[in-house]
N, C-alpha and C positions, 0 to 999 in steps of 0.2 A: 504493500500500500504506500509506505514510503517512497519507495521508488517510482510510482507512477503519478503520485503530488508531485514531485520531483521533477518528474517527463514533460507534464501539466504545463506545472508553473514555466518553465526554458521555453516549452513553445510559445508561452502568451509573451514571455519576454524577447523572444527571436520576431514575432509579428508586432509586437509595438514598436522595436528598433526598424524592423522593416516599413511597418507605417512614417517613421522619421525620416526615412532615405527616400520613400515616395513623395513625400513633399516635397520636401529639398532638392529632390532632379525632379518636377517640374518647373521648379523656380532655376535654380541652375543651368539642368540639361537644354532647357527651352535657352536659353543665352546663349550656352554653346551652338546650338542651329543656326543660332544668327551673326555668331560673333565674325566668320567669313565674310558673307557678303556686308556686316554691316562696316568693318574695316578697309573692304572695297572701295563702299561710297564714302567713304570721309578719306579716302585718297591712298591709302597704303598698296605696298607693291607684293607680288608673290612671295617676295622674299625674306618681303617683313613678319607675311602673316606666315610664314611657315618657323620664323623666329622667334615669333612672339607665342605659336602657340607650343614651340618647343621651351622656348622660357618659362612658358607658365608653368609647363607639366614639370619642370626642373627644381624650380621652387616646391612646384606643390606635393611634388614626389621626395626632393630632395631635405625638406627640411622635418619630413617624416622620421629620418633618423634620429636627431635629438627630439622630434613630441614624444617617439617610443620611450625611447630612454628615458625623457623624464615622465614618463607616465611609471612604470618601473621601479623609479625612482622614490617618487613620491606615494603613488599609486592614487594620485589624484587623474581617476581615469575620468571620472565626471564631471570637475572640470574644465579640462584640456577642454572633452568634449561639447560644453556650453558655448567655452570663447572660442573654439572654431568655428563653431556652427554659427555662430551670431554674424561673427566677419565673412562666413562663407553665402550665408543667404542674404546679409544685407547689403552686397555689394554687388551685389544684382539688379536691384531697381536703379539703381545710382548713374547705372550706366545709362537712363533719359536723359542724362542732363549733360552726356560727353558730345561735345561739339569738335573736338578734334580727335585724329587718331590718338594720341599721346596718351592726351587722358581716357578714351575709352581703355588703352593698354593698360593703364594704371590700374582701373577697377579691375580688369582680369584678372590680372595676376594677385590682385588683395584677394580677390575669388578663391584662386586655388589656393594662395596662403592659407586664408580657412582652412580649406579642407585638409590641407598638411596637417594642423594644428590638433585635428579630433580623428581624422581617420586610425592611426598604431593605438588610438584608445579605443575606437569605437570596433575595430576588427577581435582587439582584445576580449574587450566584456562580451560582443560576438560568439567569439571561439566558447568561452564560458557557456554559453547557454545552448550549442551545439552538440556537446559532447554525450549526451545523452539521447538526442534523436536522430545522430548521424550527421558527421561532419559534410560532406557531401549535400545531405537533402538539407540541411540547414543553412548554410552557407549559400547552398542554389535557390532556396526560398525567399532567402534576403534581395537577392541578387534580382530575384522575379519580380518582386513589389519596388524593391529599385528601381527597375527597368521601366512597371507599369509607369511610375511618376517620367522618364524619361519618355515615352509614349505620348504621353497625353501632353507635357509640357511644348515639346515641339507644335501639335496641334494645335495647342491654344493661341500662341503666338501666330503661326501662320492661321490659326481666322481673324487673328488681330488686324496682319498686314492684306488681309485680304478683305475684309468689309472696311477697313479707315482706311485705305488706298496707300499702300506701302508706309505707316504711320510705323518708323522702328522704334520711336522715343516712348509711343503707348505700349507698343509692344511690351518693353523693357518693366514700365513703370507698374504694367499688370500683375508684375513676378512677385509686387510685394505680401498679395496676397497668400500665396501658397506658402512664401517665406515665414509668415506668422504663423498659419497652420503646423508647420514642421515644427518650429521653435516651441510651440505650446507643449505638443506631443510630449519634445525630448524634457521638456520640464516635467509631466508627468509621469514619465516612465524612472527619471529618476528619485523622484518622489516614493513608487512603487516598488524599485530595486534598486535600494542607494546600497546594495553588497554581492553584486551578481556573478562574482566568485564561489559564491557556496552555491550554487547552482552547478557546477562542476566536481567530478568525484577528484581528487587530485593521486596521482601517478607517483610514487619517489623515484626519484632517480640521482646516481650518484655524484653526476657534478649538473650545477646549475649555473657554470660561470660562461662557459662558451657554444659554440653551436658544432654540431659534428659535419665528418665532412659532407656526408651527404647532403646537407643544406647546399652547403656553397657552391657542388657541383649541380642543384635544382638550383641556386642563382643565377649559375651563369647559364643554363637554359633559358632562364627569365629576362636574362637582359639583352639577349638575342629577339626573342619574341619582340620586346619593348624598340630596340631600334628600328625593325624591319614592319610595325604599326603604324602606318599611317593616321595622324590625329585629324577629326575630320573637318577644322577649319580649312585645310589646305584641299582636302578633295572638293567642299563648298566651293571654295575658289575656283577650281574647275566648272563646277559645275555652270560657275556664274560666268566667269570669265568667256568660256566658251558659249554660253547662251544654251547649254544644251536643257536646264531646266530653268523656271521663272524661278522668281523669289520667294513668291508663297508657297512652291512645291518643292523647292529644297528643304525645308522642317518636315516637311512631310515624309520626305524618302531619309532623314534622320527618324523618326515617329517609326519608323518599315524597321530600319536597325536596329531600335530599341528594342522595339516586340520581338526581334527574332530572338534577341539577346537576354529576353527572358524567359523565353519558351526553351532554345538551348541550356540556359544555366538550368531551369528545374530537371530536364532528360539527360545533361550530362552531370550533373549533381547525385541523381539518383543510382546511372551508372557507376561515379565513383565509388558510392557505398560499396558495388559489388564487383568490381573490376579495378579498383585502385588507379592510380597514377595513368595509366594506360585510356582513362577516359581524357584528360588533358591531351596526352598525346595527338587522339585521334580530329580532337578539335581543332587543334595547331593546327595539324596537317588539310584539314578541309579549307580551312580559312584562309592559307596562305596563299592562296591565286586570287586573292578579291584586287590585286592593284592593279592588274592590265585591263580588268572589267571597269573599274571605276575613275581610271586614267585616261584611256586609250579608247574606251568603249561606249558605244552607240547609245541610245538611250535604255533601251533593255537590257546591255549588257552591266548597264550604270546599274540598273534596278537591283542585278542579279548581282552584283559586286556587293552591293549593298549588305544586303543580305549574306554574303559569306563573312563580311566584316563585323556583323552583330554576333555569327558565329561566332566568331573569335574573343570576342567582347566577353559574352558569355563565358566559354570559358577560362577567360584571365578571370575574371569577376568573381566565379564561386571556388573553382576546384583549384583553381592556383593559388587561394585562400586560404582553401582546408586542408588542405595538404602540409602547411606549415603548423597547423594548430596538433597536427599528428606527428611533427618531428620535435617539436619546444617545449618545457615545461612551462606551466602558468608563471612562474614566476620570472621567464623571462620574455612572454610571448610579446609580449609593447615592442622589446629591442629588436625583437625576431622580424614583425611588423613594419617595424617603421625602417630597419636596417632593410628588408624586402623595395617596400616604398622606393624606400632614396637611392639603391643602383636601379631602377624599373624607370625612376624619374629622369636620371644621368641618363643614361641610352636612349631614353623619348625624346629628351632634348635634343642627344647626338643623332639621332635619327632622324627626326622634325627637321633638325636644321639644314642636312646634308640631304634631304627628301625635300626640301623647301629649293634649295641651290641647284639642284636638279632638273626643277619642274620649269626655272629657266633657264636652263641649258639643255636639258636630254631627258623628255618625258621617257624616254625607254631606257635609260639610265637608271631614272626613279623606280621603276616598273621592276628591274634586275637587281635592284639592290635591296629592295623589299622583298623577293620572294627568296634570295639566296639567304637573308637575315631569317625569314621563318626556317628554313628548309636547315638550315645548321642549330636551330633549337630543336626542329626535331630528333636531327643525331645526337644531340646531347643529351635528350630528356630517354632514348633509346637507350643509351650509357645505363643513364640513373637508374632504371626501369633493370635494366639486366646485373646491373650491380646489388642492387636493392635484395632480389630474388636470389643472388650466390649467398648475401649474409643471411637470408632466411634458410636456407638449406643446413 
């Protein structure tokens, strides 16, 4: 009976953090739909926006390393988590009032700042409320109700620019409502479970100082994925530059991503429970042709791109997640997290930017350097995968 209060309770706490990430990306995720074209029109060049959205992911990934650590540290996991989240949603509307590109850069990257700030906390208390109903379906449920907010956030914005006639400043300024929605939640949840540690049976194990190798060799499979990722301000730009979709129907074919990205994360979530590591695998490898479809490619081939790119989404999202929540002890999972984060952020950036320098010089360049970057994470994670199964023997 203990045990099933126990099961109970994790799940109600895994859906009300899931409920706070739904709100959050449609306030968010809907920004990011736009943040391409809307850098377009206030004048910036391919190279910028492939700069800036590799900068942002760099901060936002990057400074994940110290939130872990002092989350860890202090174990002020709800904390961190409030003044992230405050600076990650509330600099989202802010972006109505940016009249040059500068400042709309500014509020961006204060955007992912946030999110650096509460994510190695929020993955944290996460993993905690996982471990009893399966890291895999847990992590891929988050990742669903995630995604639903990423869905819907897209579409809201484009009926925005679509009944006020290209109006990007209302668009923006609308975001503030979901922003309070999310913020309310995460007050309540931690009201609810201000100790969502003991919601986890804890494991001993005999050192708790450093990470084994097997981590670093699943790192540097992750930071291959993370280079060879196309962030999708830079594909938007395609899209706009080349006129091949309007302005209201690029969020829209963001909104296609999203969904797919949560439909994959709950099927290959579920997978990992019962196939391990090898459900990761199989998702890299689907996904990593989505850049000559959404580079190079027609309008349906853009569609179909799209869609292997949520694949992919999906699974960095959940299983690339929970997989470390099965290599860490609690007591170190923030560092484990945030140290995850901050080389996943370095390579997005290195890959953003040199995928950004590309797209003016040698769209087939871009195209080879994104799929050779997946296609050598999957020989890695093949490694890990075959190594993994010698020490279980």
């Amino acid at each position: 009976m203990k045990n099933l209060l126990r099961t109970d309770t994790a799940i109600r706490f895994v859906i009300l953090l899931g409920l706070v990430s739904l709100f959050s990306d449609v306030t968010y995720e809907a920004a990011r739909s736009l943040n391409g074209p809307f850098l377009k029109i206030l004048g910036a060049s391919g190279t910028t926006v492939g700069l800036v959205a590799g900068a942002g992911e760099l901060i936002g990934y990057g400074l994940r390393l110290l939130s872990g650590w002092l989350a860890d540290r202090t174990k002020k996991y709800w904390l961190l988590m409030i003044a992230g989240y405050a600076l990650n949603l509330f600099s989202v509307p802010l972006l109505a009032l940016a009249g040059y590109w500068e400042i709309a850069v500014v509020l961006m990257i204060a955007e992912r700042t946030g999110k650096a700030i509460r994510t190695p906390s929020r993955d944290a208390l996460l993993s905690f409320g996982t471990q009893k109903i399966g890291r895999g379906w847990g992590f891929g449920l988050h990742e669903a109700m995630d995604q639903i907010g990423a869905t819907a956030g897209p579409l809201l914005v484009s009926s925005v620019l679509f009944f006020k006639n290209q109006n990007y400043s209302l668009a923006y300024a609308v975001l503030v409502i979901p922003a309070i929605i999310a913020f309310t939640i995460l007050l309540f949840c931690k009201y609810l479970y201000p100790a969502p540690g003991e919601l986890e049976i804890k494991v001993k194990t005999a050192d708790t100082k450093g990470f084994s190798k097997k981590y670093w060799v699943y790192l540097l499979a992750v930071v291959f994925v993370a280079a060879g990722f196309a962030d999708f301000p830079l594909i938007a730009f395609r899209f706009k530059s080349d006129a091949l979709f309007s302005d209201t129907f690029i969020p829209v074919l963001y909104a296609v991503a999203m969904a797919t990205d949560a439909l994959a994360a709950l099927f290959i979530g579920r997978i990992y429970d019962r196939a391990g590591i090898k459900a990761l695998l199989a998702g890299i490898l689907v996904s990593a042709f989505f850049a000559p479809l959404v580079f190079l490619g027609n309008r349906t081939a853009a569609v179909a791109g799209m869609i292997l790119w949520g694949i992919g989404m999906g699974a960095q999202e959940s299983v690339m997640r929970a997989e470390i929540a099965g290599m860490v002890p609690q007591e170190r999972r923030g560092t484990a997290y945030g140290t995850f984060n901050a080389a996943f952020g370095i390579f997005w950036f290195a890959g953003s930017a040199i995928m950004g320098l590309l797209y003016d010089i040698s769209i087939n360049g871009l195209v080879l350097f994104s799929i050779a970057a997946q296609l050598i994470a999957v020989m890695i994670l093949a490694y890990f995968i075959s190594d993994k199964n010698r020490q279980n023997k």
